[in-house]
mmCIF file as Biopython writes it, N, C-alpha, C and O atoms, coordinates in Angstrom:
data_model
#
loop_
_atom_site.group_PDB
_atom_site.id
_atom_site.type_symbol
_atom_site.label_atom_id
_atom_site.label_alt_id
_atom_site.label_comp_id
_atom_site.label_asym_id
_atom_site.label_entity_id
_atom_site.label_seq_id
_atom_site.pdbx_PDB_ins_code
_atom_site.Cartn_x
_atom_site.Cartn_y
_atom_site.Cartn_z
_atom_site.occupancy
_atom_site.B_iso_or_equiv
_atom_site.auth_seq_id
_atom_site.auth_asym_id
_atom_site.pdbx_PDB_model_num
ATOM 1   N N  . UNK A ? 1  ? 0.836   -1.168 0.000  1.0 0.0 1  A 1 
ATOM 2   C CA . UNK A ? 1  ? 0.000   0.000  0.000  1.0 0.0 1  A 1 
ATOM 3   C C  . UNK A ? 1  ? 0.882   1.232  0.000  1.0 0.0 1  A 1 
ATOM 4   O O  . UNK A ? 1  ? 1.940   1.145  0.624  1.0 0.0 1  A 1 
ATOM 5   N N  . UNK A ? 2  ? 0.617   2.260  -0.558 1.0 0.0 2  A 1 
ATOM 6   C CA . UNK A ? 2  ? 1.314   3.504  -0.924 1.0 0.0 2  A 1 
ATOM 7   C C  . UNK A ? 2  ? 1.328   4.187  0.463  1.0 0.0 2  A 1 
ATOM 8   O O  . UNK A ? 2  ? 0.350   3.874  1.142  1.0 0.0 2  A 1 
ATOM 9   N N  . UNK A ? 3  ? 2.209   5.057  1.063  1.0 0.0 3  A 1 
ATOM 10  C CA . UNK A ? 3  ? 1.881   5.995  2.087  1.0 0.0 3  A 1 
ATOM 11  C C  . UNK A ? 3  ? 0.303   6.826  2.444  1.0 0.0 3  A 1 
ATOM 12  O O  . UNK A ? 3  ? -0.277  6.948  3.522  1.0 0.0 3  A 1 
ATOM 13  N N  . UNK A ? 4  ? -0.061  7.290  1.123  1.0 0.0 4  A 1 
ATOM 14  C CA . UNK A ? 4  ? -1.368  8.026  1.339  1.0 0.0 4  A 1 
ATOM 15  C C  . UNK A ? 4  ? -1.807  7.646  1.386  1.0 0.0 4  A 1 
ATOM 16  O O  . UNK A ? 4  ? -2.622  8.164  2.150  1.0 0.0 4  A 1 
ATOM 17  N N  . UNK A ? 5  ? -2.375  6.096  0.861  1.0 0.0 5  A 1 
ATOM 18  C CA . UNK A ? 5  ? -3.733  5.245  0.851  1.0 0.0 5  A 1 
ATOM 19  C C  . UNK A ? 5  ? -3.834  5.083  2.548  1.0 0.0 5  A 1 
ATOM 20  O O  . UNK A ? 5  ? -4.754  5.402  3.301  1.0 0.0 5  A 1 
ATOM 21  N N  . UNK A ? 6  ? -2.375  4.391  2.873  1.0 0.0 6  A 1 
ATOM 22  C CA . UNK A ? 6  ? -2.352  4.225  4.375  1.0 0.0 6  A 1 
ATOM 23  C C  . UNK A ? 6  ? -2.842  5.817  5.002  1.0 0.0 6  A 1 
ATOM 24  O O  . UNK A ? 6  ? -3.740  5.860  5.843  1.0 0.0 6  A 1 
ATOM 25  N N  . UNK A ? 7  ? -2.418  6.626  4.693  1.0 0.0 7  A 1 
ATOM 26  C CA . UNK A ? 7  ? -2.908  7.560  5.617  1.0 0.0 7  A 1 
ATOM 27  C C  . UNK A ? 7  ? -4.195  8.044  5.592  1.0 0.0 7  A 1 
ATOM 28  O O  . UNK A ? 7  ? -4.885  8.322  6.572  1.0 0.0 7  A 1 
ATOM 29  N N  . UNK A ? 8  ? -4.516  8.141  4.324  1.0 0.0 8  A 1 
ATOM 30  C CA . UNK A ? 8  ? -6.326  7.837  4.156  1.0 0.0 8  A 1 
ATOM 31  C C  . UNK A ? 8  ? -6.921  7.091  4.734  1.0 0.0 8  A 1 
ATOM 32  O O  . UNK A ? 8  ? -7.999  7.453  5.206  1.0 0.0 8  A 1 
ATOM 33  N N  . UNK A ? 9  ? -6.609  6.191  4.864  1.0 0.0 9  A 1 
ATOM 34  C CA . UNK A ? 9  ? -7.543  4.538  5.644  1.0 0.0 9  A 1 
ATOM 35  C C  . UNK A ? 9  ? -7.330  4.703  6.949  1.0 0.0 9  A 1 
ATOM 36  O O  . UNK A ? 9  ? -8.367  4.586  7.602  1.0 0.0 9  A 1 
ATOM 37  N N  . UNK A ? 10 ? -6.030  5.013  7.798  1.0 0.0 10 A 1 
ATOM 38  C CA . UNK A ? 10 ? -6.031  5.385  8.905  1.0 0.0 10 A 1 
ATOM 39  C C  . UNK A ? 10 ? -6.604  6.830  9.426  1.0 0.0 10 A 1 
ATOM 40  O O  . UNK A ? 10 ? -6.337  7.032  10.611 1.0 0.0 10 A 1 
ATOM 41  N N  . UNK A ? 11 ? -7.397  7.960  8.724  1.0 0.0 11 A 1 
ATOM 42  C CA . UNK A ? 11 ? -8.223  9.026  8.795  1.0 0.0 11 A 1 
ATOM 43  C C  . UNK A ? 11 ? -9.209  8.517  9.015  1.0 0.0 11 A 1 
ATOM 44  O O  . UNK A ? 11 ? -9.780  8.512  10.105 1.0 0.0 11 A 1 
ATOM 45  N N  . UNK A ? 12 ? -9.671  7.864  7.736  1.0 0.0 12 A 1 
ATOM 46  C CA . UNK A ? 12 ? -11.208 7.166  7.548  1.0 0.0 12 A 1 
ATOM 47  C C  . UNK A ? 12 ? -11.188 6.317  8.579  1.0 0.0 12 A 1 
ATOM 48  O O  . UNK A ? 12 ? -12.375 6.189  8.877  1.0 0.0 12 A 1 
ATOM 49  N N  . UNK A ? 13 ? -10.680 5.799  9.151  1.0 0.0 13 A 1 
ATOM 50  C CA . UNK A ? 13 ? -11.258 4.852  10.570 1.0 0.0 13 A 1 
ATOM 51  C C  . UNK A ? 13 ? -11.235 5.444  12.018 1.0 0.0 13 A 1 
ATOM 52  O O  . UNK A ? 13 ? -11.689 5.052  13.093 1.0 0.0 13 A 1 
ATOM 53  N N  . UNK A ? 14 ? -10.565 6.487  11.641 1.0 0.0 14 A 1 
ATOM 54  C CA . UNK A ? 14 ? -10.472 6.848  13.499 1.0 0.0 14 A 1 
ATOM 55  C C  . UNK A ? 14 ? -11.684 7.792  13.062 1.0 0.0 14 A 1 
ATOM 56  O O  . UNK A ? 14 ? -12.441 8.009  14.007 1.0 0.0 14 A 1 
ATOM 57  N N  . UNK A ? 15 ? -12.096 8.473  11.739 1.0 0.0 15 A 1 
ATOM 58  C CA . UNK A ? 15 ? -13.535 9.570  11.658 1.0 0.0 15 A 1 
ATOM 59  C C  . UNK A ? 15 ? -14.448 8.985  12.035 1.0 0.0 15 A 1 
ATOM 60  O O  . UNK A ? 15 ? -15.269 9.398  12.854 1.0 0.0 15 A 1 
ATOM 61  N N  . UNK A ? 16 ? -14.440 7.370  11.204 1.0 0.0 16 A 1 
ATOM 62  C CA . UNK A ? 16 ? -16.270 6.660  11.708 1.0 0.0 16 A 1 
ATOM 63  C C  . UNK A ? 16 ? -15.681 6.362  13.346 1.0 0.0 16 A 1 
ATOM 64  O O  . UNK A ? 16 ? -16.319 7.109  14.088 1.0 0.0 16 A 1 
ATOM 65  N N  . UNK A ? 17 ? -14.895 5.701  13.976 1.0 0.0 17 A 1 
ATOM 66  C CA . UNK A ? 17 ? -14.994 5.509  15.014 1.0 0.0 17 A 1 
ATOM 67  C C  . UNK A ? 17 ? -15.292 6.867  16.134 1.0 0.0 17 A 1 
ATOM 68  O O  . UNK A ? 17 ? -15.856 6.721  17.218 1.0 0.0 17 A 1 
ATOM 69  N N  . UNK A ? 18 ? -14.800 8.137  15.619 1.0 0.0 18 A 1 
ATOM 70  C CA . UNK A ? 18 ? -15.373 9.190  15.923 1.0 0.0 18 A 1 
ATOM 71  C C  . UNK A ? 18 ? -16.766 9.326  15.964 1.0 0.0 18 A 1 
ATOM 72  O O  . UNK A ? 18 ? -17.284 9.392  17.078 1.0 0.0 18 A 1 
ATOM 73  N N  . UNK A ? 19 ? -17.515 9.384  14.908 1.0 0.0 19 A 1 
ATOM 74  C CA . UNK A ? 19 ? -18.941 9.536  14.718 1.0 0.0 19 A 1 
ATOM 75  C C  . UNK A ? 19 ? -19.719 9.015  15.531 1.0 0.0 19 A 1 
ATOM 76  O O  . UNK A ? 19 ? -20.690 9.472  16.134 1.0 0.0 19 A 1 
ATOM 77  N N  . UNK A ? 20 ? -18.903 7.318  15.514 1.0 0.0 20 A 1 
ATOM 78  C CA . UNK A ? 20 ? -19.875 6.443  16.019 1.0 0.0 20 A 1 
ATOM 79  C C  . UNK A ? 20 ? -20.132 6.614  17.908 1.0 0.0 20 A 1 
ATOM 80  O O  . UNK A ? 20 ? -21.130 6.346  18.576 1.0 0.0 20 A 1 
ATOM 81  N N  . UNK A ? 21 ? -18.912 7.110  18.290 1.0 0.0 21 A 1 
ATOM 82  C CA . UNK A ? 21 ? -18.921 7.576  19.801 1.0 0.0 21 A 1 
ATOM 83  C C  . UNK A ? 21 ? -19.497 8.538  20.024 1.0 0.0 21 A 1 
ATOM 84  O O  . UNK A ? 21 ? -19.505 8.794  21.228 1.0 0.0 21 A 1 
ATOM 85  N N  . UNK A ? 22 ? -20.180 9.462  19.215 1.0 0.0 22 A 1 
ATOM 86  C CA . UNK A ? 22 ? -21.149 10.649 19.258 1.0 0.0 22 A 1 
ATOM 87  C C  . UNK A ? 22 ? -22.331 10.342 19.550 1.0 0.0 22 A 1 
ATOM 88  O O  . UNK A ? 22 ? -23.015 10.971 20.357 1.0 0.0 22 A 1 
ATOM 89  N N  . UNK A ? 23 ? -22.822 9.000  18.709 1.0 0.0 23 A 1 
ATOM 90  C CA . UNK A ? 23 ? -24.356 8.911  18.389 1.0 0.0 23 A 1 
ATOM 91  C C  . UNK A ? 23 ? -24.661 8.498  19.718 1.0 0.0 23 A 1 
ATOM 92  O O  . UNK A ? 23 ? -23.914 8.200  20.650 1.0 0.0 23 A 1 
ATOM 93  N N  . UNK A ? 24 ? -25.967 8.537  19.622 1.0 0.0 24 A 1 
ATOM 94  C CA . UNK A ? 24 ? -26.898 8.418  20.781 1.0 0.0 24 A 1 
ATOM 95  C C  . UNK A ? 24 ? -27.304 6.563  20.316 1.0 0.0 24 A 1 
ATOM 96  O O  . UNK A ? 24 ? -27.545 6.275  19.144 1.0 0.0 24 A 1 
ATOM 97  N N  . UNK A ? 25 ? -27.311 5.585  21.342 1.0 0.0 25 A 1 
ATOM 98  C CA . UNK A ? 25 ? -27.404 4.244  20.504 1.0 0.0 25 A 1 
ATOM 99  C C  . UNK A ? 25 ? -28.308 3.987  21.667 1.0 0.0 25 A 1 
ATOM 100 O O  . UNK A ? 25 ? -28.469 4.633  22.702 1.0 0.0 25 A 1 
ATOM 101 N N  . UNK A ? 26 ? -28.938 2.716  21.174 1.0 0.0 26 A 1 
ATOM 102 C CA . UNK A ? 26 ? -30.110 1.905  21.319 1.0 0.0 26 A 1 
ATOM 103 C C  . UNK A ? 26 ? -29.474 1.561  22.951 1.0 0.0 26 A 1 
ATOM 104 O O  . UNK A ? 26 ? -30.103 1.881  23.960 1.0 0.0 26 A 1 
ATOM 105 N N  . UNK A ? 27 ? -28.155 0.872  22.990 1.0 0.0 27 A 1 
ATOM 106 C CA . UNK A ? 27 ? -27.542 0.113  24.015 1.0 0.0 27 A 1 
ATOM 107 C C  . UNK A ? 27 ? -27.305 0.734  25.593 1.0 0.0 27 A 1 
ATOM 108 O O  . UNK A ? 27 ? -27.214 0.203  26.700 1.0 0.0 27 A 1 
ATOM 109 N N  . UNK A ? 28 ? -27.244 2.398  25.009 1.0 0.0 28 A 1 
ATOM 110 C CA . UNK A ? 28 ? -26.974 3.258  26.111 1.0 0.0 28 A 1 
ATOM 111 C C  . UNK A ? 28 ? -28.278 3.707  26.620 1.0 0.0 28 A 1 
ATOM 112 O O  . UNK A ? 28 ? -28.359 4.337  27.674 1.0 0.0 28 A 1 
ATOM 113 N N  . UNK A ? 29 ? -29.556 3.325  25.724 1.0 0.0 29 A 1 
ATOM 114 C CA . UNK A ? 29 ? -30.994 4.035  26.443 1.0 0.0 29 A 1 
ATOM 115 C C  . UNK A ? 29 ? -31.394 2.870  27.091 1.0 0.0 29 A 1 
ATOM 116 O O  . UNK A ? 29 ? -32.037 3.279  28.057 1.0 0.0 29 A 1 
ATOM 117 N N  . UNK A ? 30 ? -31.382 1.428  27.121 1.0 0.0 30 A 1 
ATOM 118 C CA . UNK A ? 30 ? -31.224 -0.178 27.446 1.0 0.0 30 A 1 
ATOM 119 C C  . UNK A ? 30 ? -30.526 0.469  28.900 1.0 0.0 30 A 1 
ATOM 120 O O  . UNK A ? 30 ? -31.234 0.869  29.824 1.0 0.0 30 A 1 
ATOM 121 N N  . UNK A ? 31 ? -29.232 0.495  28.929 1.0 0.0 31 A 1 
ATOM 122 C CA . UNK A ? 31 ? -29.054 0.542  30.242 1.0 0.0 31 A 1 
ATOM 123 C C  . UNK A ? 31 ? -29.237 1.560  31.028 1.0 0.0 31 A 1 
ATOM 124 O O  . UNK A ? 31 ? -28.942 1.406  32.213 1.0 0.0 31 A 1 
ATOM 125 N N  . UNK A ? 32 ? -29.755 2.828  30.585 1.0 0.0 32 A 1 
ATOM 126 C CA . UNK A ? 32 ? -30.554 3.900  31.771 1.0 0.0 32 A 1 
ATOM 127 C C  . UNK A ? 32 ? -31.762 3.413  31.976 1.0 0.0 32 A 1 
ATOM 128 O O  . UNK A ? 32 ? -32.340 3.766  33.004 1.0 0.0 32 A 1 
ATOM 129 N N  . UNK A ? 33 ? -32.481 2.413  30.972 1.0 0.0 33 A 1 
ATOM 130 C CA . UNK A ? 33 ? -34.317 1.815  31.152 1.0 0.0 33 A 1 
ATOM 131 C C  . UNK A ? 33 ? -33.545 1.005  33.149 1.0 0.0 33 A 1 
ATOM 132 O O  . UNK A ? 33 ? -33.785 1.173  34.344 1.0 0.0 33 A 1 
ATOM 133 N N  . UNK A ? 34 ? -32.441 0.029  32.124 1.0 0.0 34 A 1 
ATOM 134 C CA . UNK A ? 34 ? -32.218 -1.091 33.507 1.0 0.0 34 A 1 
ATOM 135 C C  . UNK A ? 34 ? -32.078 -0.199 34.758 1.0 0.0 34 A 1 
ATOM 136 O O  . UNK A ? 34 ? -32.967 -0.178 35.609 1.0 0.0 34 A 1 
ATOM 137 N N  . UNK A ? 35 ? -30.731 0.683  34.882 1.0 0.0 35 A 1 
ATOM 138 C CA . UNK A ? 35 ? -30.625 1.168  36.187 1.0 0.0 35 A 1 
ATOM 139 C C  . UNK A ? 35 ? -31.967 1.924  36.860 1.0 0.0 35 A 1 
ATOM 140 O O  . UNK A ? 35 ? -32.254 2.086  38.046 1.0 0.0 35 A 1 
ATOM 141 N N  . UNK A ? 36 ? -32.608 2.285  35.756 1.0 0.0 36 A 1 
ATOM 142 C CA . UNK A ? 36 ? -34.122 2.929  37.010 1.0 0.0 36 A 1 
ATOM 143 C C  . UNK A ? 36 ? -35.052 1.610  37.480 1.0 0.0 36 A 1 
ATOM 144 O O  . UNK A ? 36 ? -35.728 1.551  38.507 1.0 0.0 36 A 1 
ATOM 145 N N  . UNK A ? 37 ? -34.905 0.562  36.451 1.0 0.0 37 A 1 
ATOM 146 C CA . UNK A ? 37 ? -35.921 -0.386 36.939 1.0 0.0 37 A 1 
ATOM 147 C C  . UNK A ? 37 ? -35.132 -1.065 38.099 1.0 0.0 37 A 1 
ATOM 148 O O  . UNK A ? 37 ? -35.700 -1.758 38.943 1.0 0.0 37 A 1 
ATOM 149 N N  . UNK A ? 38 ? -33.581 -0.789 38.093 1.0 0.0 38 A 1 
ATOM 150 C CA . UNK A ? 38 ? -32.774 -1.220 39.466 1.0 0.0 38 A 1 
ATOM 151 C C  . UNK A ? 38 ? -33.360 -0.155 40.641 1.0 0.0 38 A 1 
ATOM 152 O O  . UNK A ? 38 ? -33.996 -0.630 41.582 1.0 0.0 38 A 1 
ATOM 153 N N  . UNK A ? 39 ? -33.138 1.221  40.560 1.0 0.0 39 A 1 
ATOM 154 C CA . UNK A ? 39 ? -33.256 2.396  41.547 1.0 0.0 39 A 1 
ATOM 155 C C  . UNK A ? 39 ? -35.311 1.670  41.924 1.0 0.0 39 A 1 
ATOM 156 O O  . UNK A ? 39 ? -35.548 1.436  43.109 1.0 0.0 39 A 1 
ATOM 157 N N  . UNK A ? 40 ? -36.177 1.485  41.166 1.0 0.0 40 A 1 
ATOM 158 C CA . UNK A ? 40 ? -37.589 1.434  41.564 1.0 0.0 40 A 1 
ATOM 159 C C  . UNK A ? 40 ? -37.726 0.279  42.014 1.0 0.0 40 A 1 
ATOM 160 O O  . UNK A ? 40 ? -38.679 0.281  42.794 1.0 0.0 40 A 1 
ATOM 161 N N  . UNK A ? 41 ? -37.152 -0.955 41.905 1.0 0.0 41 A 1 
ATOM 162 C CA . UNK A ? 41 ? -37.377 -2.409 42.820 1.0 0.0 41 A 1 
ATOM 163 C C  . UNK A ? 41 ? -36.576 -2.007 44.260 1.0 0.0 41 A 1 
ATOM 164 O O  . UNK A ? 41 ? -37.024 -2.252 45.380 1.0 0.0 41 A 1 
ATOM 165 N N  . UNK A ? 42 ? -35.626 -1.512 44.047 1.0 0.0 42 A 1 
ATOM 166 C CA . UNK A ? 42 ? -35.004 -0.808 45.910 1.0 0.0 42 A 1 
ATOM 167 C C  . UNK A ? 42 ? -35.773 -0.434 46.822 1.0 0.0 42 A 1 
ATOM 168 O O  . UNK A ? 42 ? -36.100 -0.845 47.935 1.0 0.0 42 A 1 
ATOM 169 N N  . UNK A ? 43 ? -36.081 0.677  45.970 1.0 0.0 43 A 1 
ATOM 170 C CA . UNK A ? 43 ? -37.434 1.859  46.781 1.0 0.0 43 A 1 
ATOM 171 C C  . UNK A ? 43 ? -38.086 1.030  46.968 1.0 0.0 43 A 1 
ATOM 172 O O  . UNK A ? 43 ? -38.037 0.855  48.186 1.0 0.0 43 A 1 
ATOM 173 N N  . UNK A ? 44 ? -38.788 0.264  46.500 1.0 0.0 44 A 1 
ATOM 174 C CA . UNK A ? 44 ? -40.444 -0.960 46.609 1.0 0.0 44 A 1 
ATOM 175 C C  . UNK A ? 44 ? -39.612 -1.459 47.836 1.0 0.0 44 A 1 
ATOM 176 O O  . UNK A ? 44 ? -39.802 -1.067 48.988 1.0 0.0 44 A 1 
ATOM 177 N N  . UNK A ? 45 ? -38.733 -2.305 47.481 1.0 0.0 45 A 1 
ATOM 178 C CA . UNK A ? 45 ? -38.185 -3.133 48.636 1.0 0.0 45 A 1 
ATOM 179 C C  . UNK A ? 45 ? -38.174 -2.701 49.960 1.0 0.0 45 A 1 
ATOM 180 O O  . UNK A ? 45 ? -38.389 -3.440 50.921 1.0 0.0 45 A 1 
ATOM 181 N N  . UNK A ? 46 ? -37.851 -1.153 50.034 1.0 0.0 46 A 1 
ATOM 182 C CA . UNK A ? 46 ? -37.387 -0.345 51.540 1.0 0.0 46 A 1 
ATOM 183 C C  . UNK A ? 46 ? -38.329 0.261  51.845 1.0 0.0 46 A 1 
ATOM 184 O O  . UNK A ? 46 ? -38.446 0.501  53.047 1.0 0.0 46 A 1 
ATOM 185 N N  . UNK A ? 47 ? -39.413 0.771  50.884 1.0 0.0 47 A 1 
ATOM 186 C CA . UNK A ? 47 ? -40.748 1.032  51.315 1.0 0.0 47 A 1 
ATOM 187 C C  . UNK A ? 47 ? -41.805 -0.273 52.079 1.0 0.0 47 A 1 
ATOM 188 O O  . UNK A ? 47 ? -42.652 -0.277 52.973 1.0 0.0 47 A 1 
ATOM 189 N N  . UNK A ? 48 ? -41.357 -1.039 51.398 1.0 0.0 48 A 1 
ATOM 190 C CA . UNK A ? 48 ? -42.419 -2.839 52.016 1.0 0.0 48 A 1 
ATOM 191 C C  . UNK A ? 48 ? -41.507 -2.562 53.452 1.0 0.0 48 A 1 
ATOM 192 O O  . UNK A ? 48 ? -41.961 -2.245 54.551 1.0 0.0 48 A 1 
ATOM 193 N N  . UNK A ? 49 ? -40.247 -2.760 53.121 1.0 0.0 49 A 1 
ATOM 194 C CA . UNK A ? 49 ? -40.074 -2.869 54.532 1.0 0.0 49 A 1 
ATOM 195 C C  . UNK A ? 49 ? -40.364 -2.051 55.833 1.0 0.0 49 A 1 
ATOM 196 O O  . UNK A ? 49 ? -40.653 -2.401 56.977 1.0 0.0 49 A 1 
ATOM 197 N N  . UNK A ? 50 ? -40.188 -0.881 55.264 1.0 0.0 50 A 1 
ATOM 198 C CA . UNK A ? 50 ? -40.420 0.546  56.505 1.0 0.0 50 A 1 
ATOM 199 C C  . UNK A ? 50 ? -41.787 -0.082 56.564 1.0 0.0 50 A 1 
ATOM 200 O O  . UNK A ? 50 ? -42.212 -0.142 57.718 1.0 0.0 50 A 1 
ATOM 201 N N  . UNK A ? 51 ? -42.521 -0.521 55.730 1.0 0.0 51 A 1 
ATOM 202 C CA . UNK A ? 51 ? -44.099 -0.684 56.235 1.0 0.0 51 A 1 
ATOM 203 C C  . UNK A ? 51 ? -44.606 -1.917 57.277 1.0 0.0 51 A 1 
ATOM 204 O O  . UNK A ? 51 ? -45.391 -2.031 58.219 1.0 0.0 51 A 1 
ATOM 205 N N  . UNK A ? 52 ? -43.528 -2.890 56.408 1.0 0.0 52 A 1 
ATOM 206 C CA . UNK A ? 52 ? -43.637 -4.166 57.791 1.0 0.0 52 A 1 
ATOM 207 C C  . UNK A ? 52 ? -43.369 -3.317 59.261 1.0 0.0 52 A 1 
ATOM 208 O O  . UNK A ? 52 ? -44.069 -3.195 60.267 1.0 0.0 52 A 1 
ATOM 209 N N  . UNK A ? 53 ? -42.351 -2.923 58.984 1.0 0.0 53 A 1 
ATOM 210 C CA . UNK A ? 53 ? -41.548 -2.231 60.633 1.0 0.0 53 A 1 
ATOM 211 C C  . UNK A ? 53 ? -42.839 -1.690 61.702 1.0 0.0 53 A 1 
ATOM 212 O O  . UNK A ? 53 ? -43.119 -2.024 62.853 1.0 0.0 53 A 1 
ATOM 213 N N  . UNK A ? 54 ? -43.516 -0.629 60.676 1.0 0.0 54 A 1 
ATOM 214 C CA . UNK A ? 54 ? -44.265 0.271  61.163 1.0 0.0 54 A 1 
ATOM 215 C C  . UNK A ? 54 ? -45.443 -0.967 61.692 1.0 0.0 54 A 1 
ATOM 216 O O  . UNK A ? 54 ? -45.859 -0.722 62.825 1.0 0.0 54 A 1 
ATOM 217 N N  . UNK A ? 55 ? -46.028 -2.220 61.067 1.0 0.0 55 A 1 
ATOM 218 C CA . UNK A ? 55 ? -46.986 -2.555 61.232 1.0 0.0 55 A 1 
ATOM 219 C C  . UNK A ? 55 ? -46.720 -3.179 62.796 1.0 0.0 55 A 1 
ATOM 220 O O  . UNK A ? 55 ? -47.430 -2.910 63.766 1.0 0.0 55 A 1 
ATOM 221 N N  . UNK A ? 56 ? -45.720 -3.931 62.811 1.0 0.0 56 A 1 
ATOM 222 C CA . UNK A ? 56 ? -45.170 -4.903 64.354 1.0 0.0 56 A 1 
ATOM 223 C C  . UNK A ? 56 ? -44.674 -3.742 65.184 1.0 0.0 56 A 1 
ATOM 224 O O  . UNK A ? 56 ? -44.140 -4.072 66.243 1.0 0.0 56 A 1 
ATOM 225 N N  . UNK A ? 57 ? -44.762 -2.057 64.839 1.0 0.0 57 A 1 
ATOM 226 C CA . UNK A ? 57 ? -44.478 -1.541 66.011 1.0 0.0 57 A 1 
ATOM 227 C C  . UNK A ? 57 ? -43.057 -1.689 66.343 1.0 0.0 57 A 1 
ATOM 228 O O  . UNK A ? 57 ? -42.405 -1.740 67.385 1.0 0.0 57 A 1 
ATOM 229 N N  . UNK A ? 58 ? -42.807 -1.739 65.078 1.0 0.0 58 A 1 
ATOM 230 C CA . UNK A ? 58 ? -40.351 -1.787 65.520 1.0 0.0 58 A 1 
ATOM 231 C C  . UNK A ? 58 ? -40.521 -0.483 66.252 1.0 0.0 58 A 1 
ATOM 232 O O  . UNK A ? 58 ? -41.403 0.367  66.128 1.0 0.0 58 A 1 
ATOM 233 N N  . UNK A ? 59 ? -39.226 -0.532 67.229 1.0 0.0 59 A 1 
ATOM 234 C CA . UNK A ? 59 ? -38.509 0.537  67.270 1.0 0.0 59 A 1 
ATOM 235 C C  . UNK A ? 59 ? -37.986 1.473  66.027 1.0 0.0 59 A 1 
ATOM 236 O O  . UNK A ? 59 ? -38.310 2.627  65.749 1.0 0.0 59 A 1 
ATOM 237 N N  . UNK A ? 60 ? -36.873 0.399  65.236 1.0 0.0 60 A 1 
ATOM 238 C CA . UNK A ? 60 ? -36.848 1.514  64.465 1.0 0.0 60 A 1 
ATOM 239 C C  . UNK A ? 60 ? -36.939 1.190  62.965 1.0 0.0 60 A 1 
ATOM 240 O O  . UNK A ? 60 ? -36.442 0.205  62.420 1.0 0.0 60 A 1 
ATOM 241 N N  . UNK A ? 61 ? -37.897 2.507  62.181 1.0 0.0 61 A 1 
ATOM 242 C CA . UNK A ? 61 ? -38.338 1.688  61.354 1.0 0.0 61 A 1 
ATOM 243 C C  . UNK A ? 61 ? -37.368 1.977  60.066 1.0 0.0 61 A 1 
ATOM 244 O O  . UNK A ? 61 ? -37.731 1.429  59.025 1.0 0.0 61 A 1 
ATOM 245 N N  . UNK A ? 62 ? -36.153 2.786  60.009 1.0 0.0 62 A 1 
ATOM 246 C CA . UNK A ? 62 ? -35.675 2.821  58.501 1.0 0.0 62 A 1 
ATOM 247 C C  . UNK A ? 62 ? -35.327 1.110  58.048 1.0 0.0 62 A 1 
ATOM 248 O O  . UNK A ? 62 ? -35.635 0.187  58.803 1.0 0.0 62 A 1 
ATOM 249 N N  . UNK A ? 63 ? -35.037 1.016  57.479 1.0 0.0 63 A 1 
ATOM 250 C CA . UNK A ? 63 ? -34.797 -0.436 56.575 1.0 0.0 63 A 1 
ATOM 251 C C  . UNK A ? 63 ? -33.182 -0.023 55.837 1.0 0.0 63 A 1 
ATOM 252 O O  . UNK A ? 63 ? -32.623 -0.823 55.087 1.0 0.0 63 A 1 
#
């Protein structure tokens, strides 16, 4: 391969790999869906519990 072709081909790949780290992708909205459906089964969890606490009259009720 000639010098320029190489230096062309090595432009052209670091540009799309550029681009492609810009876009907004399917994979990165997938894992903000997961971490809230992680953050809202917690809350459920520590809310059930503060509520058991409260029902038997704990002392103390954070969870």
């Amino acid at each position: 391969m000639k010098n320029s072709t190489l230096k062309a081909a090595t432009i052209a790949l670091f540009s799309g790999l550029f681009i492609m780290g810009c876009e907004d992708n399917s994979a990165e909205d997938a894992g903000e869906r997961i971490d809230e459906a992680i953050t809202d089964t917690q809350n459920a969890v520590e809310d059930t519990c503060e509520e058991v606490k409260e029902g038997v009259n704990a002392e103390e009720t954070n969870c």
